[in-house]
PyMOL CGO cylinders between C-alpha atoms (Angstrom):
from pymol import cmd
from pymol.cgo import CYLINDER

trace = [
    CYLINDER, 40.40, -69.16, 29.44, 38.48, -70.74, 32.12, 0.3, 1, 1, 1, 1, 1, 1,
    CYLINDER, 38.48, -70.74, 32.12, 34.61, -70.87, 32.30, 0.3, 1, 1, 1, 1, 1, 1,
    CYLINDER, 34.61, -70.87, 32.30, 33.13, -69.42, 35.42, 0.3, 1, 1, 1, 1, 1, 1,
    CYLINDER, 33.13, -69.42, 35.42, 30.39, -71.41, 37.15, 0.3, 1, 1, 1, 1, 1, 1,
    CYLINDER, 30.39, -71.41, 37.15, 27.97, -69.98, 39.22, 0.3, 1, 1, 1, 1, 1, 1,
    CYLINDER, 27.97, -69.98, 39.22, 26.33, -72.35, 41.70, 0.3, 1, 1, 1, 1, 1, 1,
    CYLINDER, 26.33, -72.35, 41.70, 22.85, -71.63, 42.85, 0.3, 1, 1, 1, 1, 1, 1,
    CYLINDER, 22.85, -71.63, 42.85, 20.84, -73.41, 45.17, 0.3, 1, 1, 1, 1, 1, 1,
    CYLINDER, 20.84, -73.41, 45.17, 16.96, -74.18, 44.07, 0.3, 1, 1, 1, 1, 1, 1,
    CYLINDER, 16.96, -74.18, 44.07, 13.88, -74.53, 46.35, 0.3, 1, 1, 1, 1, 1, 1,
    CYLINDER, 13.88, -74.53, 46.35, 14.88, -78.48, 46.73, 0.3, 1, 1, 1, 1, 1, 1,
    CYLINDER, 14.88, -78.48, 46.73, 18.20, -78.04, 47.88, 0.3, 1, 1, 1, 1, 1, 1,
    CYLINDER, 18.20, -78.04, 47.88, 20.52, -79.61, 45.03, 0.3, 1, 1, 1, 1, 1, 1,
    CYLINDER, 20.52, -79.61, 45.03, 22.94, -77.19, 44.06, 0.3, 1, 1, 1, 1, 1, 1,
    CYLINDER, 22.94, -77.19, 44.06, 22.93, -76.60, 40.47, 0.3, 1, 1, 1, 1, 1, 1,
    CYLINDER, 22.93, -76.60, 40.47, 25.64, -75.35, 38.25, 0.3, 1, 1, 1, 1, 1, 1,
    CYLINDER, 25.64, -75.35, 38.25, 24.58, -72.38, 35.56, 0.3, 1, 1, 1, 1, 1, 1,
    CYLINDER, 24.58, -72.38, 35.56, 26.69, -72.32, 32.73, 0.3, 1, 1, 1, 1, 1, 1,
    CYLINDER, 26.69, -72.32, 32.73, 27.64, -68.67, 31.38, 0.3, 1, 1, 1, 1, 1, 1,
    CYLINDER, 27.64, -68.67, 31.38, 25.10, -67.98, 28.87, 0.3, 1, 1, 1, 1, 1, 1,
    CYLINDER, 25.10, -67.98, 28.87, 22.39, -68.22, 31.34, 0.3, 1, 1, 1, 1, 1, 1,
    CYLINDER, 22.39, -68.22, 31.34, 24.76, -65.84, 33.33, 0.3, 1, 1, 1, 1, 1, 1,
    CYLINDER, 24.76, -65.84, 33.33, 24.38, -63.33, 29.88, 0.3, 1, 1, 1, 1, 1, 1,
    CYLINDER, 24.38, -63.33, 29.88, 20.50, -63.95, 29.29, 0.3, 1, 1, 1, 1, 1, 1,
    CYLINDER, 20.50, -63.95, 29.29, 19.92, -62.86, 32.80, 0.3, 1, 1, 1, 1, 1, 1,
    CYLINDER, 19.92, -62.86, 32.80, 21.76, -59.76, 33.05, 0.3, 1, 1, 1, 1, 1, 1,
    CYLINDER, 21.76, -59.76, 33.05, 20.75, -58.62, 29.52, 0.3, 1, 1, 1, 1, 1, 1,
    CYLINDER, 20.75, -58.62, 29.52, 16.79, -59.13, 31.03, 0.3, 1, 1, 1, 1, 1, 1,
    CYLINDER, 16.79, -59.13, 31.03, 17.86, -57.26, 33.85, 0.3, 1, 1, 1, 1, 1, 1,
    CYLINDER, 17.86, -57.26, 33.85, 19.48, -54.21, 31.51, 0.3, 1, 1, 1, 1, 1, 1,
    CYLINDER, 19.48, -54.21, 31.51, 16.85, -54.12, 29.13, 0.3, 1, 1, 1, 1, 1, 1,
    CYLINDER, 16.85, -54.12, 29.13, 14.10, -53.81, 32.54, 0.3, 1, 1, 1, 1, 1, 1,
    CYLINDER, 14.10, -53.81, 32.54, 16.90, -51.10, 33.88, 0.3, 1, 1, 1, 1, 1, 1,
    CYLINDER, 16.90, -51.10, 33.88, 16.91, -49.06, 30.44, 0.3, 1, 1, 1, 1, 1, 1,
    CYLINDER, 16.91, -49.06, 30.44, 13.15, -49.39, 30.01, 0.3, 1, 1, 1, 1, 1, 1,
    CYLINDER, 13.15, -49.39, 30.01, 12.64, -48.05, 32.89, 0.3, 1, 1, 1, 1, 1, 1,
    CYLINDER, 12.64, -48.05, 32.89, 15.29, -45.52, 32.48, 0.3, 1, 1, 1, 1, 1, 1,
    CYLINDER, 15.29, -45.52, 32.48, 13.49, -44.44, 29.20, 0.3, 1, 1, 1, 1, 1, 1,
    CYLINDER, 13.49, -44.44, 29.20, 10.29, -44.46, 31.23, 0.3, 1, 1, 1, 1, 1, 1,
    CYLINDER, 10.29, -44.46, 31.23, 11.76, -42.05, 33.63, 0.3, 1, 1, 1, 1, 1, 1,
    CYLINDER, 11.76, -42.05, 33.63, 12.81, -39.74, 30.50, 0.3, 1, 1, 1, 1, 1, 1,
    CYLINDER, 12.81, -39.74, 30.50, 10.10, -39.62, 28.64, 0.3, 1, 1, 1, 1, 1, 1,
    CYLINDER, 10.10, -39.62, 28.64, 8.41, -37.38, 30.77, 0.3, 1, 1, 1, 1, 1, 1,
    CYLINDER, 8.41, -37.38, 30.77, 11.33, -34.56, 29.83, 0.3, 1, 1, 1, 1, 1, 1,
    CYLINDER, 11.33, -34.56, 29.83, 11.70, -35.98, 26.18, 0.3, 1, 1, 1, 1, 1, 1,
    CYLINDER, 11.70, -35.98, 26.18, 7.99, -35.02, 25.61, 0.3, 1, 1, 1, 1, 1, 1,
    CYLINDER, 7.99, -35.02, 25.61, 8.33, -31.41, 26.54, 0.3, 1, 1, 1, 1, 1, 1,
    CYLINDER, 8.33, -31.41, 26.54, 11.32, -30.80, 24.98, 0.3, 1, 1, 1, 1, 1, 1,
    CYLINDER, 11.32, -30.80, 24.98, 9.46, -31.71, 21.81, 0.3, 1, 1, 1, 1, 1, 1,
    CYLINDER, 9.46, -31.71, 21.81, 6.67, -29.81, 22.62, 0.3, 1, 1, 1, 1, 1, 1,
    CYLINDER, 6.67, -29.81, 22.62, 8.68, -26.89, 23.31, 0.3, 1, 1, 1, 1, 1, 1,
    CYLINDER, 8.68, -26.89, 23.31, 10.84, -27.06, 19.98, 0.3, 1, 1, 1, 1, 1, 1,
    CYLINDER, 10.84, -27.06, 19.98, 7.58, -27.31, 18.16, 0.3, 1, 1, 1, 1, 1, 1,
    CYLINDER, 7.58, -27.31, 18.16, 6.01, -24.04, 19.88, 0.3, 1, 1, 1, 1, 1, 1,
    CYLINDER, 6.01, -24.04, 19.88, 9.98, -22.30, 18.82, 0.3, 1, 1, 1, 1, 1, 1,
    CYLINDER, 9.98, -22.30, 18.82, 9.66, -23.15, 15.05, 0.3, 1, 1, 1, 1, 1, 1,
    CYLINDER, 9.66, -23.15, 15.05, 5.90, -22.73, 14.90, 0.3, 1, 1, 1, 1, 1, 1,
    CYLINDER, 5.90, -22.73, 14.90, 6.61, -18.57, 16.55, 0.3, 1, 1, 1, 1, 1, 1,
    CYLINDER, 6.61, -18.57, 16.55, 9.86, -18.58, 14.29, 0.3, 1, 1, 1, 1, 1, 1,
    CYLINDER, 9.86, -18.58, 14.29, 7.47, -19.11, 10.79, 0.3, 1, 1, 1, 1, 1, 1,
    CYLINDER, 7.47, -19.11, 10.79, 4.65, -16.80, 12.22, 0.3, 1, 1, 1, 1, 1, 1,
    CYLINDER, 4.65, -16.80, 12.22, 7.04, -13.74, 12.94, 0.3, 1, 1, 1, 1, 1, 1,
    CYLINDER, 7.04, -13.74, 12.94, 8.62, -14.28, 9.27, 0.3, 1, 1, 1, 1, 1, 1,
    CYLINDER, 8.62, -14.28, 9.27, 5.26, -14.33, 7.76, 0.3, 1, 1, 1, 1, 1, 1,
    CYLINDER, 5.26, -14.33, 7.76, 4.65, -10.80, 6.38, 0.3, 1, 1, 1, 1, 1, 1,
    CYLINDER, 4.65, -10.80, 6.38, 0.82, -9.97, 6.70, 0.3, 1, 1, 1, 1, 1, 1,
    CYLINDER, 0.82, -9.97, 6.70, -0.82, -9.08, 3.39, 0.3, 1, 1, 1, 1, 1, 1,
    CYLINDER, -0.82, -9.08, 3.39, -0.86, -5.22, 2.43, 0.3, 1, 1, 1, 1, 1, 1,
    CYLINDER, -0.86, -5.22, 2.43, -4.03, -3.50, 3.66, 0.3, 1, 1, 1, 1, 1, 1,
    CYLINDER, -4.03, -3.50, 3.66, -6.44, -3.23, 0.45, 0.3, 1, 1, 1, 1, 1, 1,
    CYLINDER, -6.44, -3.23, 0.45, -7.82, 0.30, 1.93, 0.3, 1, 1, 1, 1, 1, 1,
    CYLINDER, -7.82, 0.30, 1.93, -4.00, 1.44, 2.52, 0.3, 1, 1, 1, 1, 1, 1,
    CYLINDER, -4.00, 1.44, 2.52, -3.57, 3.85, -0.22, 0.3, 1, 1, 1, 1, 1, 1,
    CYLINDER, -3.57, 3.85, -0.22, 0.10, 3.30, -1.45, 0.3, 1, 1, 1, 1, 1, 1,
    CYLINDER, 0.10, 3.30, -1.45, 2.70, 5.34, -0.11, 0.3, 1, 1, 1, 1, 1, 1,
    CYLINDER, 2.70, 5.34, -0.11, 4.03, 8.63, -1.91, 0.3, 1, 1, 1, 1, 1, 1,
    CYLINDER, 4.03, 8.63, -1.91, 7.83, 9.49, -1.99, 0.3, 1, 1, 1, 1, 1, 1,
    CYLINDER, 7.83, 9.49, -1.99, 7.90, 12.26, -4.07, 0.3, 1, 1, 1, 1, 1, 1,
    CYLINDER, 7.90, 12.26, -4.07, 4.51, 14.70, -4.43, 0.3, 1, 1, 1, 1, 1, 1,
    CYLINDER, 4.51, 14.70, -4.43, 5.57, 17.01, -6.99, 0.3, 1, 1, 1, 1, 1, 1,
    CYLINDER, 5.57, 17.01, -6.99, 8.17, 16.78, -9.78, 0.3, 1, 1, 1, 1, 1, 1,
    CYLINDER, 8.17, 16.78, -9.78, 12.00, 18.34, -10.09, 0.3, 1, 1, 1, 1, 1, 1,
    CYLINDER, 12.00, 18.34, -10.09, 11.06, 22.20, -10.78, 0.3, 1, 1, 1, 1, 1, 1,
    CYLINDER, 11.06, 22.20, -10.78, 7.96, 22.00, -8.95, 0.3, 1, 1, 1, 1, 1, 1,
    CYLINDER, 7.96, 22.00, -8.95, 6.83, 23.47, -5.91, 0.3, 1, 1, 1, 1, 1, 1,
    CYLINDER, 6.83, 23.47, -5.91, 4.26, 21.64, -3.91, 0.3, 1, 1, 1, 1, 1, 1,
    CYLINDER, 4.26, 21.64, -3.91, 1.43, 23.57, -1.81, 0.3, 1, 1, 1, 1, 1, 1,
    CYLINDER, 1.43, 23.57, -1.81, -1.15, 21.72, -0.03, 0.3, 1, 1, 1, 1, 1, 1,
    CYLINDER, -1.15, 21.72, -0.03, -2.37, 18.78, -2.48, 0.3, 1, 1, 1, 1, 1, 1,
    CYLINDER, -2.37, 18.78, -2.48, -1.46, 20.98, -5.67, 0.3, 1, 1, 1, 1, 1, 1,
    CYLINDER, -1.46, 20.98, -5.67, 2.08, 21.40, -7.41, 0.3, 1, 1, 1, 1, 1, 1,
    CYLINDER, 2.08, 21.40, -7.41, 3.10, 24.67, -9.08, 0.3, 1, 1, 1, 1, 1, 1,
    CYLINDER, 3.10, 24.67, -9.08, 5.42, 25.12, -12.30, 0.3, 1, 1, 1, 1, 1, 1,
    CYLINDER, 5.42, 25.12, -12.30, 6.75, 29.10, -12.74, 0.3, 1, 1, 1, 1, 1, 1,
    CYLINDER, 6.75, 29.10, -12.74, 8.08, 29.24, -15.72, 0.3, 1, 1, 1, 1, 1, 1,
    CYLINDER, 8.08, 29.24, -15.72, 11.36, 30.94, -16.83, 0.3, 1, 1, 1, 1, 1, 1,
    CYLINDER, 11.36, 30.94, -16.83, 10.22, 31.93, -20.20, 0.3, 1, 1, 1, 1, 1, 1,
    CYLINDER, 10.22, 31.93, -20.20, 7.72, 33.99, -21.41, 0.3, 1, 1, 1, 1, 1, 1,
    CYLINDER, 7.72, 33.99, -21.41, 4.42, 33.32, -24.08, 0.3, 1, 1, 1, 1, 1, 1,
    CYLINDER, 4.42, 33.32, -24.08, 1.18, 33.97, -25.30, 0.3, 1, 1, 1, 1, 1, 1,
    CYLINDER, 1.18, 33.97, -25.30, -1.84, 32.92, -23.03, 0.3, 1, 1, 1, 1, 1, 1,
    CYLINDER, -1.84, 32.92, -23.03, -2.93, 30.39, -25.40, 0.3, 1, 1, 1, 1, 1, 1,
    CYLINDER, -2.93, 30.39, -25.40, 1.02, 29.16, -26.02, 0.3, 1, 1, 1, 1, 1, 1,
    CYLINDER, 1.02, 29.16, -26.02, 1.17, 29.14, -22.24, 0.3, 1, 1, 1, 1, 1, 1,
    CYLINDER, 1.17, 29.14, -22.24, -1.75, 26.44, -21.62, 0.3, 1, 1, 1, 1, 1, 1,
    CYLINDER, -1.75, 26.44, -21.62, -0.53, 24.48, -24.20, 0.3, 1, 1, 1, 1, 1, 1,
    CYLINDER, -0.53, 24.48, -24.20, 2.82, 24.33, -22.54, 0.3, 1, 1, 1, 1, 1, 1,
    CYLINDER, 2.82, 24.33, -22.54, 1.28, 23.09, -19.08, 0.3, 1, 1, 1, 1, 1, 1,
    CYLINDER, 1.28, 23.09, -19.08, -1.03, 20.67, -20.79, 0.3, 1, 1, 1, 1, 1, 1,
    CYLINDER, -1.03, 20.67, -20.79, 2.31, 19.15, -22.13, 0.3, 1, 1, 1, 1, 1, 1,
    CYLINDER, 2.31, 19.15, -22.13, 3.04, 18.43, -18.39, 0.3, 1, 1, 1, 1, 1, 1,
    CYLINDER, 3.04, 18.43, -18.39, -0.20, 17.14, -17.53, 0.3, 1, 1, 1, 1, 1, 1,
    CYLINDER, -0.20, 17.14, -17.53, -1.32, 20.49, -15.94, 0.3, 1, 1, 1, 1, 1, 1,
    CYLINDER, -1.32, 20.49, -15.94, -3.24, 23.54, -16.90, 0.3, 1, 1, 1, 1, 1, 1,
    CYLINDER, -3.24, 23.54, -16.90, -2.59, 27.23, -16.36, 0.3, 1, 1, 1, 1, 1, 1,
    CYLINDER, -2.59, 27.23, -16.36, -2.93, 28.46, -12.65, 0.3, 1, 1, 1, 1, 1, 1,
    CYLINDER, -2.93, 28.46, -12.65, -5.43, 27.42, -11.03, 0.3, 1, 1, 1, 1, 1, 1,
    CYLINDER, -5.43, 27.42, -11.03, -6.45, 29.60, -7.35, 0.3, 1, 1, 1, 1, 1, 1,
    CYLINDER, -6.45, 29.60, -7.35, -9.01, 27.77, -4.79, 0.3, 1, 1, 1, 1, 1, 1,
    CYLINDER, -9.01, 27.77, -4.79, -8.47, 30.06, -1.74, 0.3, 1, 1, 1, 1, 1, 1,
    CYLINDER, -8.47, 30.06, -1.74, -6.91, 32.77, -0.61, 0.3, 1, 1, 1, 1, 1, 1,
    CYLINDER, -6.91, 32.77, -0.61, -4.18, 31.05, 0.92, 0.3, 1, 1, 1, 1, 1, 1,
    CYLINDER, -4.18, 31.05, 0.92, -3.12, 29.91, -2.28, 0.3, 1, 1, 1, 1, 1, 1,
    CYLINDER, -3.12, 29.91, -2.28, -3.53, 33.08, -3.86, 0.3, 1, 1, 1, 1, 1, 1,
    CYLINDER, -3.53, 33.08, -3.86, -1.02, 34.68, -1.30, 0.3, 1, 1, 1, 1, 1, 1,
    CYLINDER, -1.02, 34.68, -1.30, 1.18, 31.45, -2.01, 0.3, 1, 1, 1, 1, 1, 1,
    CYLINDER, 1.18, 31.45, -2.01, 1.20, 32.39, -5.34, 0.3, 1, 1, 1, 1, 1, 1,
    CYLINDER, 1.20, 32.39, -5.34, 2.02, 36.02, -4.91, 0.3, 1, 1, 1, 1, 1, 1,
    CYLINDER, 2.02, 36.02, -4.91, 4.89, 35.24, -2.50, 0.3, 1, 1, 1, 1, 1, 1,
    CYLINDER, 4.89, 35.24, -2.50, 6.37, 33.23, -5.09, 0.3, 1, 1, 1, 1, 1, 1,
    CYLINDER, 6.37, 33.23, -5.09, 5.79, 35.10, -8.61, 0.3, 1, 1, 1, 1, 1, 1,
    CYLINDER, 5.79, 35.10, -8.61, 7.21, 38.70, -6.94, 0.3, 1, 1, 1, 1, 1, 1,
    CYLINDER, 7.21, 38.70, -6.94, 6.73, 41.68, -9.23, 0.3, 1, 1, 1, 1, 1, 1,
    CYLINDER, 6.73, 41.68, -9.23, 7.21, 39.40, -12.28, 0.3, 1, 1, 1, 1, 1, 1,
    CYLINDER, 7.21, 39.40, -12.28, 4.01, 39.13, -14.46, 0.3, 1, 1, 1, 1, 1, 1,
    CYLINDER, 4.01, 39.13, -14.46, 3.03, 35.46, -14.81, 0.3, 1, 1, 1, 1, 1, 1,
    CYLINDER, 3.03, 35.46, -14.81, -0.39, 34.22, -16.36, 0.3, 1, 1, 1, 1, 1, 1,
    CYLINDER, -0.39, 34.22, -16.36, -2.66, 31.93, -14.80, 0.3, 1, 1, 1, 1, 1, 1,
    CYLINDER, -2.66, 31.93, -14.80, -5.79, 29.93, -16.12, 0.3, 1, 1, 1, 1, 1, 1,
    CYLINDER, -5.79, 29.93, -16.12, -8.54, 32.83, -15.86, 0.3, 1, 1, 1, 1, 1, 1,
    CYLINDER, -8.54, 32.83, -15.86, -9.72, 33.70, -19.22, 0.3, 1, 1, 1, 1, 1, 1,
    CYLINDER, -9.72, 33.70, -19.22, -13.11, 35.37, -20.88, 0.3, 1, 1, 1, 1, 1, 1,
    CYLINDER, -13.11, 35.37, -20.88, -15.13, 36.09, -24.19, 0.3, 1, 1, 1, 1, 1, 1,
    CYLINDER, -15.13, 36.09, -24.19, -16.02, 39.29, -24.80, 0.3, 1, 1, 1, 1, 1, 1,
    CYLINDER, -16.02, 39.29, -24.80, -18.90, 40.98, -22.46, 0.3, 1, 1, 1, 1, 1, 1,
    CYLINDER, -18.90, 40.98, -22.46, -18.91, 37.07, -20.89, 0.3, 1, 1, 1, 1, 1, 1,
    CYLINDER, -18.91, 37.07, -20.89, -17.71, 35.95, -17.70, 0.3, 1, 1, 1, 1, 1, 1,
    CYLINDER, -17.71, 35.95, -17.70, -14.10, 35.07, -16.24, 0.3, 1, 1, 1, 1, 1, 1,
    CYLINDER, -14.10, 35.07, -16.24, -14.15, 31.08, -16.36, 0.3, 1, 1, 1, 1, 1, 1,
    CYLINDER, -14.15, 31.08, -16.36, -11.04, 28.55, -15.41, 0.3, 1, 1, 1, 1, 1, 1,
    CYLINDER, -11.04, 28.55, -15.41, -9.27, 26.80, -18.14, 0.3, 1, 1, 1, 1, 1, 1,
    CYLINDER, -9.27, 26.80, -18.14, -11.61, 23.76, -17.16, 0.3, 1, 1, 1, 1, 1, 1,
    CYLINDER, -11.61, 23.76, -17.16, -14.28, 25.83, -17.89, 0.3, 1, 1, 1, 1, 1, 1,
    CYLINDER, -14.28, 25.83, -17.89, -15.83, 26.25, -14.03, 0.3, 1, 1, 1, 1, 1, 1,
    CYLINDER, -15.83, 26.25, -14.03, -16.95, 29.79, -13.90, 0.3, 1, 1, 1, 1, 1, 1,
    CYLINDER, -16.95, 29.79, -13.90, -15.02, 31.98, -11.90, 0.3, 1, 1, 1, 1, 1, 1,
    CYLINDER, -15.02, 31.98, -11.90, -16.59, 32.77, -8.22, 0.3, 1, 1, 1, 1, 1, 1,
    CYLINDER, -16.59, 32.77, -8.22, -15.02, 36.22, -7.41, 0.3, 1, 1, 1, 1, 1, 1,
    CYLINDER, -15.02, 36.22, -7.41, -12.26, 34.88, -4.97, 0.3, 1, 1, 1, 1, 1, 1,
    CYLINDER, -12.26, 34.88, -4.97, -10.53, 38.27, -6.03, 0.3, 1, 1, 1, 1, 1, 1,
    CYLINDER, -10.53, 38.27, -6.03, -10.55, 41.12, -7.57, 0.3, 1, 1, 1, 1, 1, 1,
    CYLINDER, -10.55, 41.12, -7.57, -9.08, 41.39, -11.56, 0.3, 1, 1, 1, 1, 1, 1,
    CYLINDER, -9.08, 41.39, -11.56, -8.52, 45.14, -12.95, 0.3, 1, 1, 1, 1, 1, 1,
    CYLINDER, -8.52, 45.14, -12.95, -8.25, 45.67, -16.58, 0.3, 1, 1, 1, 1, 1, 1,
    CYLINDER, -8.25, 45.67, -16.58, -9.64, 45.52, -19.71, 0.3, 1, 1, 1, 1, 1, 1,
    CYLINDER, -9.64, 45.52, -19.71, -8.02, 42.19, -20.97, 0.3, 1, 1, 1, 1, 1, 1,
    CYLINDER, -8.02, 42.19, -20.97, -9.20, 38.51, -21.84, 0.3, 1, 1, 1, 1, 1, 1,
    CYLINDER, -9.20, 38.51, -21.84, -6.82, 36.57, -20.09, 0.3, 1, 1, 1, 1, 1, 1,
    CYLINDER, -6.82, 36.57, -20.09, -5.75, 36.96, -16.31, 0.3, 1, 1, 1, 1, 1, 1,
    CYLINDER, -5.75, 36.96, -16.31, -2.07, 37.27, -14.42, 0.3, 1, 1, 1, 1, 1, 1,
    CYLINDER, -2.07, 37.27, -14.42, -0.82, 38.12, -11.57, 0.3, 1, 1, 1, 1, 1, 1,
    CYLINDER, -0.82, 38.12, -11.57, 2.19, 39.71, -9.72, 0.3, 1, 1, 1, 1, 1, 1,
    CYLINDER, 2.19, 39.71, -9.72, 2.75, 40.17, -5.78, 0.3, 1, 1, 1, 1, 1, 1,
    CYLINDER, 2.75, 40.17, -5.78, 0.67, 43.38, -5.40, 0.3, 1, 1, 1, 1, 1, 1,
    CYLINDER, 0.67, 43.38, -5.40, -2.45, 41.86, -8.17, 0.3, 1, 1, 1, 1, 1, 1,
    CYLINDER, -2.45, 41.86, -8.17, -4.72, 40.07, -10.88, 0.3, 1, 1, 1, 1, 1, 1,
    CYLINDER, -4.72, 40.07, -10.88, -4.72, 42.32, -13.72, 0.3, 1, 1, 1, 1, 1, 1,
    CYLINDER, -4.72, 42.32, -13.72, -6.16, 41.20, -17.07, 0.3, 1, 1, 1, 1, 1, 1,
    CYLINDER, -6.16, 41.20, -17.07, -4.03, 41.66, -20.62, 0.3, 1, 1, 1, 1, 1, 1,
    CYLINDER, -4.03, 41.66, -20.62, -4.69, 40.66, -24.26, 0.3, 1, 1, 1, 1, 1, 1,
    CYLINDER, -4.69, 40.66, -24.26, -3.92, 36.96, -24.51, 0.3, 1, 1, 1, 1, 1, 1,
    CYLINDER, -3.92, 36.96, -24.51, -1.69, 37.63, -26.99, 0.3, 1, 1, 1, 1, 1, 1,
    CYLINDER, -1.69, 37.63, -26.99, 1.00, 39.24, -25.11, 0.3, 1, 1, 1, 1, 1, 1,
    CYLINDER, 1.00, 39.24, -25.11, 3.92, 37.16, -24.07, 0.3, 1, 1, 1, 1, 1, 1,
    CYLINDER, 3.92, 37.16, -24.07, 4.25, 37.10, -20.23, 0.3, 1, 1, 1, 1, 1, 1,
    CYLINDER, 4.25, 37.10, -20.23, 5.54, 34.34, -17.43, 0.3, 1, 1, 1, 1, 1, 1,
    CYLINDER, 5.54, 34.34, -17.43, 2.80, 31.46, -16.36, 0.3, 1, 1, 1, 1, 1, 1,
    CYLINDER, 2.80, 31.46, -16.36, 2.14, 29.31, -13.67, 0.3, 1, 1, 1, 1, 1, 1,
    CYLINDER, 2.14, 29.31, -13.67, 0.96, 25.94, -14.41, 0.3, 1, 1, 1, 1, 1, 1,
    CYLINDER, 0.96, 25.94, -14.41, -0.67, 23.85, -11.38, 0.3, 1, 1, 1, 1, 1, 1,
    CYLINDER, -0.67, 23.85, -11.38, -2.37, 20.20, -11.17, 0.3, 1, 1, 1, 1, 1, 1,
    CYLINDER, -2.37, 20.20, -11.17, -2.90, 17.91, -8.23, 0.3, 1, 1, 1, 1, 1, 1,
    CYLINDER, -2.90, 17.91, -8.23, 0.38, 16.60, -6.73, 0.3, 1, 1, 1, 1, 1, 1,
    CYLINDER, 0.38, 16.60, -6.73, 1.17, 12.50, -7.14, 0.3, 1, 1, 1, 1, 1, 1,
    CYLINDER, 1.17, 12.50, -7.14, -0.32, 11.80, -3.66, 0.3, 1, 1, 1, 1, 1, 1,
    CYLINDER, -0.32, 11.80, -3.66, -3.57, 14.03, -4.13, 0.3, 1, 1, 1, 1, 1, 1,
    CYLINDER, -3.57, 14.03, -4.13, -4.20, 12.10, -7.79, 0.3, 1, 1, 1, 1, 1, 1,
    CYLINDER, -4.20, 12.10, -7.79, -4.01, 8.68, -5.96, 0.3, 1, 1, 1, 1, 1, 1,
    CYLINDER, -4.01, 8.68, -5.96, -6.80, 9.24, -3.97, 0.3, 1, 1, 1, 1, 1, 1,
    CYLINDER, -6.80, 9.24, -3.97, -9.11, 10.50, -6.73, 0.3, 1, 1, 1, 1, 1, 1,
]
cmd.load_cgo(trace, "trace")
């Protein structure tokens, strides 16, 4: 294969002959200027591009991070009262199906974390007689002799209603409270704060 000369002419005149790696050197100085500047030109759009993909991943990682759970928050309640139970503003209700003693019968709803009925308004109380019908069912009012009527907890009782009869022990029916010796074997309502009412105490 033949070399190619290039003649070029200097400032004195003599033509001189360049020889082909001259011919290289000089066009790779003038690709390198060409591609610096064509990097120059880019960088502009380069730098953004960046810029944006950094803003994408940096939004990406904040929307995935979950913020921590509100210490005030109280924790959410699914289910207020348990199977059997009937729930009625904060408190849950147990009417039983069998019959006992007053004293049998508050043993039974401590067993379920409860007590024997307890009645803090009159909306409850008409609740309660909704629910119970004519059946006879015992609820947490008791009393010594000549004494008081007090709750199971022991809070005296503040005359919410009326109780007829000569008995110690207190139930109730749709129409009544009527009072009964404790020993006599009737239904009974137990009652205690639902699940959400107990987390906030």
């Amino acid at each position: 294969m033949a070399e190619e000369r290039v003649h070029v002419h200097d400032t004195s005149g003599e033509v001189e002959s360049t020889l082909p790696s001259q011919v290289t050197a000089e066009h790779q100085r003038r690709a390198s200027h060409f591609s610096l500047k064509c990097l120059k030109e880019k960088s502009v759009p380069i730098a953004v591009i960046v810029l944006i993909t950094v803003l994408i991943i940096i939004i990406i990682a904040l929307a995935k991070k979950k913020d921590p759970p509100c210490p005030s928050c109280p924790p959410s309640c699914t289910a207020a009262c348990p199977d059997r139970w009937v729930g009625y503003r904060g408190k849950c209700f147990f009417f039983s199906e069998t019959k006992e003693s007053w004293n049998l019968s508050q043993s039974h709803c401590i067993s379920l974390g409860a007590s024997l009925g307890v009645i803090d308004s009159p909306a409850e109380l008409t609740f309660m007689q909704r629910y119970v019908g004519p059946l006879h069912y015992w609820i947490g009012l008791h009393r010594a002799t000549s004494q008081a009527w007090r709750w199971t907890s022991g809070i005296l009782f503040n005359d919410l209603f009326k109780i007829t009869g000569e008995g110690h022990c207190a139930y109730m029916n749709n129409n009544n409270i009527s009072s009964a010796r404790c020993s006599s074997e009737r239904h009974f309502i137990c009652s205690r704060p639902d699940n959400c009412a107990r987390r906030k105490i």
